[in-house]
C-alpha positions as protocol buffer text, in pm:
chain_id: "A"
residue {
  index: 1
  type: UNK
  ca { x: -2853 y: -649 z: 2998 }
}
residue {
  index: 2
  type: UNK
  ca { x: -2588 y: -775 z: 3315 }
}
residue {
  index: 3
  type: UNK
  ca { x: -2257 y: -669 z: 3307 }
}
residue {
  index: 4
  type: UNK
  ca { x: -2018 y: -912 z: 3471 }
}
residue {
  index: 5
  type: UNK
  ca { x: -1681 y: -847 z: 3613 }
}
residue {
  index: 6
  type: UNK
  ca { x: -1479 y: -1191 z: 3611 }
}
residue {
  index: 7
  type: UNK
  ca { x: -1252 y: -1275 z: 3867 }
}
residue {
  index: 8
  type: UNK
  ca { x: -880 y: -1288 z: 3850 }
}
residue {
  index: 9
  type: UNK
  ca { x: -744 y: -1649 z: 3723 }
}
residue {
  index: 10
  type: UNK
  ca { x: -1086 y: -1785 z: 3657 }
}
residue {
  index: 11
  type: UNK
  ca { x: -1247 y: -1982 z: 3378 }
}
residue {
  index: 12
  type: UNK
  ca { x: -1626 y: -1896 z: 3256 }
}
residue {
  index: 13
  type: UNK
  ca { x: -1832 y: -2184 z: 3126 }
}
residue {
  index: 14
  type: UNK
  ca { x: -2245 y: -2251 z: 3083 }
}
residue {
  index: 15
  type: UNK
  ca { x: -2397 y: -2512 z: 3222 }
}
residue {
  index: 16
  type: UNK
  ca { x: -2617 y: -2620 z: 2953 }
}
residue {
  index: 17
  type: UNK
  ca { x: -2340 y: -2778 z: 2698 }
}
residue {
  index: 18
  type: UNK
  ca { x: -2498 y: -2734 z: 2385 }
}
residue {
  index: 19
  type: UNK
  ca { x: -2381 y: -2394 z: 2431 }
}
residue {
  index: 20
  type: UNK
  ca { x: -2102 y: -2431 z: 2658 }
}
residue {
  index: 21
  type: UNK
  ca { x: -1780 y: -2213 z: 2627 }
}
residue {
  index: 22
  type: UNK
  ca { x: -1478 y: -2108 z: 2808 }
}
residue {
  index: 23
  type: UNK
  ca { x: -1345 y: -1759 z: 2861 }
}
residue {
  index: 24
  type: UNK
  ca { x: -1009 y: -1682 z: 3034 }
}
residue {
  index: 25
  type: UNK
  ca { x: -1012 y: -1299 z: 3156 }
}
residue {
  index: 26
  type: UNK
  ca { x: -798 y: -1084 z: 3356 }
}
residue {
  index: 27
  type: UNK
  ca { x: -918 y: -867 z: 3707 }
}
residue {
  index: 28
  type: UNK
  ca { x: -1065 y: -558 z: 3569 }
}
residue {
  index: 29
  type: UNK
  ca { x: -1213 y: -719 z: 3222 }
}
residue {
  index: 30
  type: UNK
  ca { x: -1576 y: -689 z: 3164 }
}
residue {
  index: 31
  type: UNK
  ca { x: -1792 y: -844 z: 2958 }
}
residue {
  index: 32
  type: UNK
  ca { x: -2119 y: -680 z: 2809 }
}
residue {
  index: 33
  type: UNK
  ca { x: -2405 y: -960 z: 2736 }
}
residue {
  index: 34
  type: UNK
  ca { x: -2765 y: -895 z: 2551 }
}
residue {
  index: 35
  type: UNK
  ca { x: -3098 y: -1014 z: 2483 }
}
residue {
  index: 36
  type: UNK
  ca { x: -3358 y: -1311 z: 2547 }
}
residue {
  index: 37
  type: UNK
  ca { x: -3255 y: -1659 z: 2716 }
}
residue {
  index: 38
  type: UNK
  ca { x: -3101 y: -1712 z: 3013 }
}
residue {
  index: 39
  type: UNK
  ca { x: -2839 y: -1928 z: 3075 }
}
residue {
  index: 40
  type: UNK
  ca { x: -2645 y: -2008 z: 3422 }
}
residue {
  index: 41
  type: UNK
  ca { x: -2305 y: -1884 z: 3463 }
}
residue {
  index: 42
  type: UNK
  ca { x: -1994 y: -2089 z: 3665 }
}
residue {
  index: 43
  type: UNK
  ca { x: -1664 y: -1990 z: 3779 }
}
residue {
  index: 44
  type: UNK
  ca { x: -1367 y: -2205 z: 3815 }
}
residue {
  index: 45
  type: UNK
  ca { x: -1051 y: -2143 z: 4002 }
}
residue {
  index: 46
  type: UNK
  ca { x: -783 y: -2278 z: 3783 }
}
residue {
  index: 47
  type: UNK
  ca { x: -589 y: -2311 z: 4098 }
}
residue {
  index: 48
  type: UNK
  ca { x: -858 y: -2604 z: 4189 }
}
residue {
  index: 49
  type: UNK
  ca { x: -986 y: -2402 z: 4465 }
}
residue {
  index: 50
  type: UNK
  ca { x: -1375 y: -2531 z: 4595 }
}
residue {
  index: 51
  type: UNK
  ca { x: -1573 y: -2203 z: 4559 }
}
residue {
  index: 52
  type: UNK
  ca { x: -1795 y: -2169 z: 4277 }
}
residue {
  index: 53
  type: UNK
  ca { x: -1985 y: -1881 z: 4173 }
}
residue {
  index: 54
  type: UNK
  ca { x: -2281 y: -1869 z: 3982 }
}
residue {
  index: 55
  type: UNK
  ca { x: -2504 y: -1561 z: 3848 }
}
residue {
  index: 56
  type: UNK
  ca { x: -2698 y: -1534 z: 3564 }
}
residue {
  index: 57
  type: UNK
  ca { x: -2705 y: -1349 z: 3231 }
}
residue {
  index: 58
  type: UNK
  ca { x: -2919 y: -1321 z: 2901 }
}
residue {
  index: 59
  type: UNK
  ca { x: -2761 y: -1484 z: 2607 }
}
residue {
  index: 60
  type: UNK
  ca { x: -2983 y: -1435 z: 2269 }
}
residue {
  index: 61
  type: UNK
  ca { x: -3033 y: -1762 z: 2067 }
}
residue {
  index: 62
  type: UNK
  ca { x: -3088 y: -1567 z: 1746 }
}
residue {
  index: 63
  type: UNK
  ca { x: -2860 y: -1359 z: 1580 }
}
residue {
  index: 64
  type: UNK
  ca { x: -2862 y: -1026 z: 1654 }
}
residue {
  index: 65
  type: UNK
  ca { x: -2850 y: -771 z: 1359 }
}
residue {
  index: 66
  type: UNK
  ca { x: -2676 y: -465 z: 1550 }
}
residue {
  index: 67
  type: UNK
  ca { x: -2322 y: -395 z: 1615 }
}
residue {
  index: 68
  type: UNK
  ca { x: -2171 y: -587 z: 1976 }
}
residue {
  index: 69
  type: UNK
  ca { x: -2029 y: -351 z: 2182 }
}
residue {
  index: 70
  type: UNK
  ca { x: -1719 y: -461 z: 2435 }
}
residue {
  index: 71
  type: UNK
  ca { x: -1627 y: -258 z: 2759 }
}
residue {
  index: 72
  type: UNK
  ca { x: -1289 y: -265 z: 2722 }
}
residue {
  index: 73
  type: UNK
  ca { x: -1060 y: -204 z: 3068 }
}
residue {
  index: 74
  type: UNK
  ca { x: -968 y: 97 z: 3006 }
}
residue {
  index: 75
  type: UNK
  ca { x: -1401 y: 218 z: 3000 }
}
residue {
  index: 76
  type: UNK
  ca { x: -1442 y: 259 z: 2654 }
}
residue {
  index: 77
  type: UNK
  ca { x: -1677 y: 93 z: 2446 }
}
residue {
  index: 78
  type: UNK
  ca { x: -1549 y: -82 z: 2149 }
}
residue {
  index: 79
  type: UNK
  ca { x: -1770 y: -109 z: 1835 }
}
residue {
  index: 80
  type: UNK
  ca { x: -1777 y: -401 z: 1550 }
}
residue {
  index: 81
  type: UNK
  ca { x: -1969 y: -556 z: 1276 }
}
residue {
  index: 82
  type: UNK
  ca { x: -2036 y: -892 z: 1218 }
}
residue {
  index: 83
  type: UNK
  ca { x: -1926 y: -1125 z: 906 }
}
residue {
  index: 84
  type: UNK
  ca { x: -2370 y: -1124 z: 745 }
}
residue {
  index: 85
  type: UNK
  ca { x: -2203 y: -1236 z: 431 }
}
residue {
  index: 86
  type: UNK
  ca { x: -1866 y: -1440 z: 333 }
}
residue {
  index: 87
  type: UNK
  ca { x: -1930 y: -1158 z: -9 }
}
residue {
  index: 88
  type: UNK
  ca { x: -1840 y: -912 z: 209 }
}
residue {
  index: 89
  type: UNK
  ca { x: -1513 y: -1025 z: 325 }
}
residue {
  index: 90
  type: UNK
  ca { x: -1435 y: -1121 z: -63 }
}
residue {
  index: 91
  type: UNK
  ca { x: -1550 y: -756 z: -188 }
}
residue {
  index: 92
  type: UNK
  ca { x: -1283 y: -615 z: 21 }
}
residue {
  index: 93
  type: UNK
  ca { x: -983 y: -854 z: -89 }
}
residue {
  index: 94
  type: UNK
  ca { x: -1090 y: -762 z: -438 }
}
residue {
  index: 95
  type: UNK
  ca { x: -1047 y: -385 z: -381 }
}
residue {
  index: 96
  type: UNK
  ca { x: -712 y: -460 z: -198 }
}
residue {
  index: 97
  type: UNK
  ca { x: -615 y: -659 z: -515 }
}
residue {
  index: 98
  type: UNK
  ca { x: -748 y: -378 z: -723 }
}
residue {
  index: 99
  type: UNK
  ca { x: -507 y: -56 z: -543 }
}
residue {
  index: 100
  type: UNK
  ca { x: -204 y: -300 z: -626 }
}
residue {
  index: 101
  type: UNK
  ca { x: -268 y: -346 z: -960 }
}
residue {
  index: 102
  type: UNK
  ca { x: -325 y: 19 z: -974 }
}
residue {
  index: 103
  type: UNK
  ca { x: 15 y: 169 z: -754 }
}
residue {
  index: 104
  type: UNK
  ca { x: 214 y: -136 z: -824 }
}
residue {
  index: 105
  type: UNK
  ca { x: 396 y: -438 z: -581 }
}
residue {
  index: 106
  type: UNK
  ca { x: 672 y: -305 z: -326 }
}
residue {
  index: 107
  type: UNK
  ca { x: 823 y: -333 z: -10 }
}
residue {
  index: 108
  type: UNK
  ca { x: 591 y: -389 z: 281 }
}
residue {
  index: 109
  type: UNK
  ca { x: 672 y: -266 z: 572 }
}
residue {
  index: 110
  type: UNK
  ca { x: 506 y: -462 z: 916 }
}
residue {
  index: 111
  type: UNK
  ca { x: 587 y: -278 z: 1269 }
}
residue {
  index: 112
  type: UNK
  ca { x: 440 y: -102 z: 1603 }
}
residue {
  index: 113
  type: UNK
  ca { x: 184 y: 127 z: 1531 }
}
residue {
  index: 114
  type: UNK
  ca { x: 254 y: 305 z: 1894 }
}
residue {
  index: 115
  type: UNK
  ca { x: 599 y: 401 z: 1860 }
}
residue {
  index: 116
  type: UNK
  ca { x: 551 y: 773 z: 1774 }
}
residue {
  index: 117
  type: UNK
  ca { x: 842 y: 1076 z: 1624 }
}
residue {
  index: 118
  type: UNK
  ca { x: 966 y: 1052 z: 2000 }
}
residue {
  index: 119
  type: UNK
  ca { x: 1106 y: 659 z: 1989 }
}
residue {
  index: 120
  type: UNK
  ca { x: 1447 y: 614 z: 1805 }
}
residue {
  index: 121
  type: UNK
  ca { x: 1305 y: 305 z: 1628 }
}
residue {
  index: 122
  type: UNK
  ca { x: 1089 y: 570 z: 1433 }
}
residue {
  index: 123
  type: UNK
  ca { x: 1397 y: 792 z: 1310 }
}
residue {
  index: 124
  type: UNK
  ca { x: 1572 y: 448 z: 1227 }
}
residue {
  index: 125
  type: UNK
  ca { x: 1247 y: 346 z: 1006 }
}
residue {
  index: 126
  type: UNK
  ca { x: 1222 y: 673 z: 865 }
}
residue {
  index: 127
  type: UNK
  ca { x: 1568 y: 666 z: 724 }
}
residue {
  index: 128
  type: UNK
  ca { x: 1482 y: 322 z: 592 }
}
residue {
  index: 129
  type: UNK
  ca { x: 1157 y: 377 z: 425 }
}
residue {
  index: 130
  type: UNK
  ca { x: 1361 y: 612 z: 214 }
}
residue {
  index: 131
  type: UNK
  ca { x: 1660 y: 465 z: 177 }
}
residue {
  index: 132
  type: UNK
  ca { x: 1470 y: 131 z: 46 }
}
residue {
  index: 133
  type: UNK
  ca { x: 1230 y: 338 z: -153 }
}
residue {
  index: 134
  type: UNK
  ca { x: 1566 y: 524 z: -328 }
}
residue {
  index: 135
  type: UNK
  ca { x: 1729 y: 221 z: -360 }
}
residue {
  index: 136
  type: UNK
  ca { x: 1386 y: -18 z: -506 }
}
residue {
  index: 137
  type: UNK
  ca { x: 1251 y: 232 z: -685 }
}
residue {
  index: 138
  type: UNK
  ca { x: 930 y: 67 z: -597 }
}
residue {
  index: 139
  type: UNK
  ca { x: 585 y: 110 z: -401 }
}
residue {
  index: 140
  type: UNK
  ca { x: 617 y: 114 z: -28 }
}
residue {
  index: 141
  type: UNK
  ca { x: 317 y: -44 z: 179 }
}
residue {
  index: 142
  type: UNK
  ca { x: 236 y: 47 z: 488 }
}
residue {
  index: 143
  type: UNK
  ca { x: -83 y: -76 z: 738 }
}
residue {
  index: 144
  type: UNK
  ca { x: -151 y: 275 z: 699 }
}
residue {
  index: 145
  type: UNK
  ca { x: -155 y: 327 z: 1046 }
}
residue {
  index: 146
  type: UNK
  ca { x: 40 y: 554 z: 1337 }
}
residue {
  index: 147
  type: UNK
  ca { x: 397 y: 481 z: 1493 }
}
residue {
  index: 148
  type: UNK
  ca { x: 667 y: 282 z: 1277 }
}
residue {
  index: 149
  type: UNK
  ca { x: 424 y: 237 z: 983 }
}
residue {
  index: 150
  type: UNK
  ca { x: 415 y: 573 z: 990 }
}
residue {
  index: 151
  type: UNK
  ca { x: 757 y: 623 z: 985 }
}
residue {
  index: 152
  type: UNK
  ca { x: 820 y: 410 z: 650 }
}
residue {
  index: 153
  type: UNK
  ca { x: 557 y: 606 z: 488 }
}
residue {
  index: 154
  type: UNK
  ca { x: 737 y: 925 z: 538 }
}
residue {
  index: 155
  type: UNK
  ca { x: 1033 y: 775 z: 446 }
}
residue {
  index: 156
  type: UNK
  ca { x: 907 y: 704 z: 143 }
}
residue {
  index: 157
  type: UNK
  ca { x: 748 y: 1017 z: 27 }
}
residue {
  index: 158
  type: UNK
  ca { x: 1024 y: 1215 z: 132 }
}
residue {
  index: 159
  type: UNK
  ca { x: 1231 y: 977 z: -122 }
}
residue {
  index: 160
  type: UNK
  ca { x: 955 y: 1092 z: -355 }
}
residue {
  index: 161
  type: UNK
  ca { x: 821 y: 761 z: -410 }
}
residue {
  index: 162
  type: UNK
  ca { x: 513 y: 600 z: -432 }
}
residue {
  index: 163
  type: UNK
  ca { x: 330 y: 439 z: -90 }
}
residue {
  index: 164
  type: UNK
  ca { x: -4 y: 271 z: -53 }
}
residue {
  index: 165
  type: UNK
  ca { x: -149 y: 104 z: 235 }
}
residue {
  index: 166
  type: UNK
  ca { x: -447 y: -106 z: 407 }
}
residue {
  index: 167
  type: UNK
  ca { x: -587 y: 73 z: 729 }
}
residue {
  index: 168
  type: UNK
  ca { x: -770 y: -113 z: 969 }
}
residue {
  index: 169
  type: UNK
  ca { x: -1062 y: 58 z: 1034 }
}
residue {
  index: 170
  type: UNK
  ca { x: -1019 y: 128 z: 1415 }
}
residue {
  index: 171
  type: UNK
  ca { x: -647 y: 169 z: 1433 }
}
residue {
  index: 172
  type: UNK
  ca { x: -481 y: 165 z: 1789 }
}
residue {
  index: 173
  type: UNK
  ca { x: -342 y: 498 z: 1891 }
}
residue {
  index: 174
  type: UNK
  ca { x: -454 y: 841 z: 1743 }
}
residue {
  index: 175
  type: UNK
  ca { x: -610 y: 767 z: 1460 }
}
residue {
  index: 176
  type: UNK
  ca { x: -869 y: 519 z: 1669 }
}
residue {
  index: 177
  type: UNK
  ca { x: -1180 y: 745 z: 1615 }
}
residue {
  index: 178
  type: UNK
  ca { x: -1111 y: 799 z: 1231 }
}
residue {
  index: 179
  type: UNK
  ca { x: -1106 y: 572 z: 950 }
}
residue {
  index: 180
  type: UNK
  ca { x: -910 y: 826 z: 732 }
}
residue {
  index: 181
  type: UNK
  ca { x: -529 y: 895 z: 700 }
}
residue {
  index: 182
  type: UNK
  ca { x: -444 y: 1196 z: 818 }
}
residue {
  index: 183
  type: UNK
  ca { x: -246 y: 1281 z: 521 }
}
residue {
  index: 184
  type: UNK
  ca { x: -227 y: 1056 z: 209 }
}
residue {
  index: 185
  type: UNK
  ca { x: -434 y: 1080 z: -39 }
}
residue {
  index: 186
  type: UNK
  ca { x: -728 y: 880 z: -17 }
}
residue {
  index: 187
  type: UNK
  ca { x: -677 y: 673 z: -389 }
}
residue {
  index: 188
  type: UNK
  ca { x: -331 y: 579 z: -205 }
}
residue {
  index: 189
  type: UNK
  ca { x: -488 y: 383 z: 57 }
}
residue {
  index: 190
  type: UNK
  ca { x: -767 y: 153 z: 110 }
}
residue {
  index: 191
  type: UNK
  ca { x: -957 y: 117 z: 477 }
}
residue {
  index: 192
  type: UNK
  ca { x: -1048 y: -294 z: 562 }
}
residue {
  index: 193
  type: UNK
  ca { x: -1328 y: -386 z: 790 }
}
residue {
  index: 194
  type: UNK
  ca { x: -1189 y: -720 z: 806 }
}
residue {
  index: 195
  type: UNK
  ca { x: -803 y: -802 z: 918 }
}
residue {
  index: 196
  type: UNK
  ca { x: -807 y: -1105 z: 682 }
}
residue {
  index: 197
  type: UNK
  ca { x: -912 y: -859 z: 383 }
}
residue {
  index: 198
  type: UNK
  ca { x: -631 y: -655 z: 492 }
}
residue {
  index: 199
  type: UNK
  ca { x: -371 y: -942 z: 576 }
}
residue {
  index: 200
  type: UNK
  ca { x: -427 y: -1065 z: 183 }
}
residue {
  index: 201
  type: UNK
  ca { x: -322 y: -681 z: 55 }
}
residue {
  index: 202
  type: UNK
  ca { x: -24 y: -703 z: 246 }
}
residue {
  index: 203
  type: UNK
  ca { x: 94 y: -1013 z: 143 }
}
residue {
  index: 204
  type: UNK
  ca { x: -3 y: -1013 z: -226 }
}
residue {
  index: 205
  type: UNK
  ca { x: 183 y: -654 z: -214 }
}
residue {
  index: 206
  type: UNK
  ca { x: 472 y: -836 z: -170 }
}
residue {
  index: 207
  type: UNK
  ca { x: 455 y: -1209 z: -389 }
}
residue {
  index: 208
  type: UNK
  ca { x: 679 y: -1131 z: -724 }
}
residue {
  index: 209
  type: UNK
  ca { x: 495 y: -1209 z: -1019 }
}
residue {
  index: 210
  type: UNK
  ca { x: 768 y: -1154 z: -1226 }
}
residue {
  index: 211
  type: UNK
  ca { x: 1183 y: -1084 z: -1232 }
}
residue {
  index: 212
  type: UNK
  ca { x: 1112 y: -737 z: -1260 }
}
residue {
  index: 213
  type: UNK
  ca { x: 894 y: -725 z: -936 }
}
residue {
  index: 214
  type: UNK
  ca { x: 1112 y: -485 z: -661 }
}
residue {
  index: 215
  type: UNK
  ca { x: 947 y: -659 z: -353 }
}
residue {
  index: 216
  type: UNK
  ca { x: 1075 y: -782 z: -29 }
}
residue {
  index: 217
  type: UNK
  ca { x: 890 y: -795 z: 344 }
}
residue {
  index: 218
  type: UNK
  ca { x: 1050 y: -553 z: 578 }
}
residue {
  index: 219
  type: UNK
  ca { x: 980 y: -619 z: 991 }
}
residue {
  index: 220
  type: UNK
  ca { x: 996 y: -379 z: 1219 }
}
residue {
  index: 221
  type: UNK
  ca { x: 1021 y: -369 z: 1589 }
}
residue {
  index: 222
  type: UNK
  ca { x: 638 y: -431 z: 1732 }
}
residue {
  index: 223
  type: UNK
  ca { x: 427 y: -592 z: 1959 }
}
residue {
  index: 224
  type: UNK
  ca { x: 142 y: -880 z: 1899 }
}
residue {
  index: 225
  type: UNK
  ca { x: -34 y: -737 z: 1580 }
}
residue {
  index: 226
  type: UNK
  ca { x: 292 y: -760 z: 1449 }
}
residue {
  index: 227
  type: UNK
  ca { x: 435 y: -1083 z: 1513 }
}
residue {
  index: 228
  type: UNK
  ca { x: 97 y: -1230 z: 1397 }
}
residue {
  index: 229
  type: UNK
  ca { x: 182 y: -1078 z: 1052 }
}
residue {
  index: 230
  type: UNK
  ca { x: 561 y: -1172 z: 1072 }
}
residue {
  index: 231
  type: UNK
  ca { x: 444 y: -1502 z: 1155 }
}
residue {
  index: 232
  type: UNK
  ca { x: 181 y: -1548 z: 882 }
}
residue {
  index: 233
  type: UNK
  ca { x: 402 y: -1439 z: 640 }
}
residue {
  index: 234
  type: UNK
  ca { x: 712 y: -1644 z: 725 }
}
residue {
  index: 235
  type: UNK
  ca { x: 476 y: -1984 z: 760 }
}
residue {
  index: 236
  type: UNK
  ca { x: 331 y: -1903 z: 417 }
}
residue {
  index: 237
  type: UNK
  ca { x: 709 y: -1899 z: 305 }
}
residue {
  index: 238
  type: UNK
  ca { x: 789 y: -2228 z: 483 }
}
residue {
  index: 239
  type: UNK
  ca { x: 526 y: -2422 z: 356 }
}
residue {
  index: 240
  type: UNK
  ca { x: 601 y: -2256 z: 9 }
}
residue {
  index: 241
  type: UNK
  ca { x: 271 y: -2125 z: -75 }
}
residue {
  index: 242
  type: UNK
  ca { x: 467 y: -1771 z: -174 }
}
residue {
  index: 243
  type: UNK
  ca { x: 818 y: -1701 z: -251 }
}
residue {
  index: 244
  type: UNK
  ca { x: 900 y: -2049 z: -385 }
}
residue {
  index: 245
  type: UNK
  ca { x: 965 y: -1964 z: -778 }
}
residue {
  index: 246
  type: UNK
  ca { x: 1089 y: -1594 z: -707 }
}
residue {
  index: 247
  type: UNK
  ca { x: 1171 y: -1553 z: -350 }
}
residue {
  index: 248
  type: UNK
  ca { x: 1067 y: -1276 z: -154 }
}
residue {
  index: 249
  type: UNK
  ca { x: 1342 y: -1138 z: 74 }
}
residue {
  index: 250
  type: UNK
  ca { x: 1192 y: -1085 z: 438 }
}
residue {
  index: 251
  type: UNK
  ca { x: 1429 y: -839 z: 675 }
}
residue {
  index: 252
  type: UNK
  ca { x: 1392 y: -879 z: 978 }
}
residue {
  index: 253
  type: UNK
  ca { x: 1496 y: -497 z: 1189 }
}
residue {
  index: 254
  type: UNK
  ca { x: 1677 y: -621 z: 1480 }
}
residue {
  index: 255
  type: UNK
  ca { x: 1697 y: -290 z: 1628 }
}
residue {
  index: 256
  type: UNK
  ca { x: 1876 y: -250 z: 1961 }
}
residue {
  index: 257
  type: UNK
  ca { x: 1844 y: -675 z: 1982 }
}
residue {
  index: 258
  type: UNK
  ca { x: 1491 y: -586 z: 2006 }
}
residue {
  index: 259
  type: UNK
  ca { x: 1412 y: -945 z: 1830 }
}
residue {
  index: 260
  type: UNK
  ca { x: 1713 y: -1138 z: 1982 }
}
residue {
  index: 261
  type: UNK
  ca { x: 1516 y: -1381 z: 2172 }
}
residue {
  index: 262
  type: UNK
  ca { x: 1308 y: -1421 z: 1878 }
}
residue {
  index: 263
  type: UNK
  ca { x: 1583 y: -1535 z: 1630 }
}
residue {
  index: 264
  type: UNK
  ca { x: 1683 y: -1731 z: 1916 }
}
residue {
  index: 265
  type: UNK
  ca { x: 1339 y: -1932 z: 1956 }
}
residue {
  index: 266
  type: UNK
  ca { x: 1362 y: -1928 z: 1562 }
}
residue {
  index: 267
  type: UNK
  ca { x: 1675 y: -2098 z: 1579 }
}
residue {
  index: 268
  type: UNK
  ca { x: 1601 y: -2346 z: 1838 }
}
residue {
  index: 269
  type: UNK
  ca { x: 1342 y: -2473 z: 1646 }
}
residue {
  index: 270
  type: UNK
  ca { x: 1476 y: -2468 z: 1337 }
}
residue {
  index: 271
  type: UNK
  ca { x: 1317 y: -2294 z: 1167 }
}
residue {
  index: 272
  type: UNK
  ca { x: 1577 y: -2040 z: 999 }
}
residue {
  index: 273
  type: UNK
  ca { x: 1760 y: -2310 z: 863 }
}
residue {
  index: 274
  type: UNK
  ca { x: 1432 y: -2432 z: 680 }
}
residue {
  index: 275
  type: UNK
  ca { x: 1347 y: -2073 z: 534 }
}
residue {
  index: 276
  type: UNK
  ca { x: 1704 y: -2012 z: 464 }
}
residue {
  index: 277
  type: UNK
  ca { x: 1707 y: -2307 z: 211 }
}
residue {
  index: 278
  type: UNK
  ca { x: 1373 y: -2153 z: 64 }
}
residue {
  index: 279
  type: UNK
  ca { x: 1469 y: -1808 z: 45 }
}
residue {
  index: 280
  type: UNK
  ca { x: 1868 y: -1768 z: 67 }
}
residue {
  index: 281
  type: UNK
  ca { x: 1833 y: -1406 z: 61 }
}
residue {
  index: 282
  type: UNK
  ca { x: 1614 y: -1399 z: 395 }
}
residue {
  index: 283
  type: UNK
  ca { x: 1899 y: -1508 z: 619 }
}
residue {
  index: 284
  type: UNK
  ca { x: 2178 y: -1212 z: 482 }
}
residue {
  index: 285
  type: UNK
  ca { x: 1930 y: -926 z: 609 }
}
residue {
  index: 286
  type: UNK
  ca { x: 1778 y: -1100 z: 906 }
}
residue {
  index: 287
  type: UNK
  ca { x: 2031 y: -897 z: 1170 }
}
residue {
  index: 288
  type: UNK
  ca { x: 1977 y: -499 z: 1108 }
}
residue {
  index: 289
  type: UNK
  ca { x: 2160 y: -313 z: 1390 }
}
């Protein structure tokens, strides 16, 4: 096995082009390779400079049955399975289906998971996760995870209301090494291998199947893992694949402006005019202070 360290502003490729990719990395980034052929490494300035590097590596033409590992910057090796079976990845949106026909559909609650007790965006989601729980009567969901989903879970149960949630199985912050919650009870929550298993709980939490259905999406302040739900969720309401026949409201926690320049960009482009016409609700909570 080589370990190569990639160069600052540079763009990996193989020679041979029948397996040719590209990799854009930062200084400090390594990447761990394994097994049989070998295969001739070149790095490209993106700056159009004339050096080139070369060095070689071992990249396995079969498919290897044992977990990758990644050395990540910070020196810890990251573990993960591969997809052996599209069953697998159906198995687990089939239990997620199966704990929300069991605790019910509900506000879901999408935000930071490393904004811990000491950020005032956490107080401010507390008091909403029971407030909305209180008000809804109704299942909160939760990634299950650390920081502000945290917070709305706590919320919740302190409202003395029902929560349920779909943890990741390596969760960033504190609760990395353990696929357990620390504290709910473990028929409340279900832990995904697979982000897509777990994107399809959160989502189907939320789709009303009927008028009686309490649901609505609720945003928090957080970083890419975030927006990349925020953003599924609102394109999925756009193109009217949920929300369409009973609309779902999404809220949008614009604490301290933290998403100003987001409902800016949103607004440039249009596109809170176009889910405003879809979802009329949306728009009257999109502004929390």
């Amino acid at each position: 096995m080589n370990q190569i360290m990639q160069k600052p502003h540079s763009l990996l490729h193989l020679d041979n082009p029948k397996v040719g990719f590209s990799v854009a990395a930062s200084l400090g980034s390594h990447i761990l390779l394994r097994n049989s052929h070998h295969r001739t490494v070149r790095f490209a300035p993106f700056n159009g400079g004339e050096r080139r590097q070369t060095l070689g590596f071992k990249f396995s033409e079969l498919k290897p049955h044992n977990p990758r590992r990644i050395l990540v910057c910070k020196g810890e090796f990251v573990e993960f399975e591969e997809r052996t079976s599209p069953n697998e990845v159906r198995k687990e949106i089939e239990q997620c289906y199966e704990l929300i026909n069991k605790l019910g559909r509900g506000v879901v609650y999408l935000g930071s998971s490393r904004m811990g007790p000491d950020h005032s965006h956490y107080l401010q989601a507390l008091e909403l996760g029971r407030e909305v729980a209180n008000l809804l009567d109704c299942t909160s969901w939760t990634g299950a995870g650390p920081g502000l989903m945290d917070a709305a879970t706590k919320g919740a149960l302190q409202a003395g209301k029902p929560v349920g949630g779909f943890k990741i199985g390596s969760e960033a912050g504190q609760w990395t090494a353990s696929s357990f919650h620390p504290y709910l009870p473990s028929e409340t929550y279900f832990t995904c291998r697979f982000f897509s298993a777990r994107k399809h709980g959160l989502v189907d939490a939320a789709v009303r199947s009927c008028n009686c259905d309490r649901t609505a999406v609720v945003a928090l302040p957080g970083g890419i893992g975030t927006l990349d739900e925020v953003f599924e969720i609102l394109a999925l309401i756009q193109l009217q694949r949920i929300g369409s026949e009973l609309p779902v409201p999404f809220l949008l926690m614009n604490y301290d402006s933290f998403y100003s320049k987001l409902l800016d960009f949103l607004s440039d482009s249009e596109s809170v005019t176009i889910i405003q016409k879809l979802c009329p609700i949306w728009l009257n909570f999109m502004i929390f202070l």
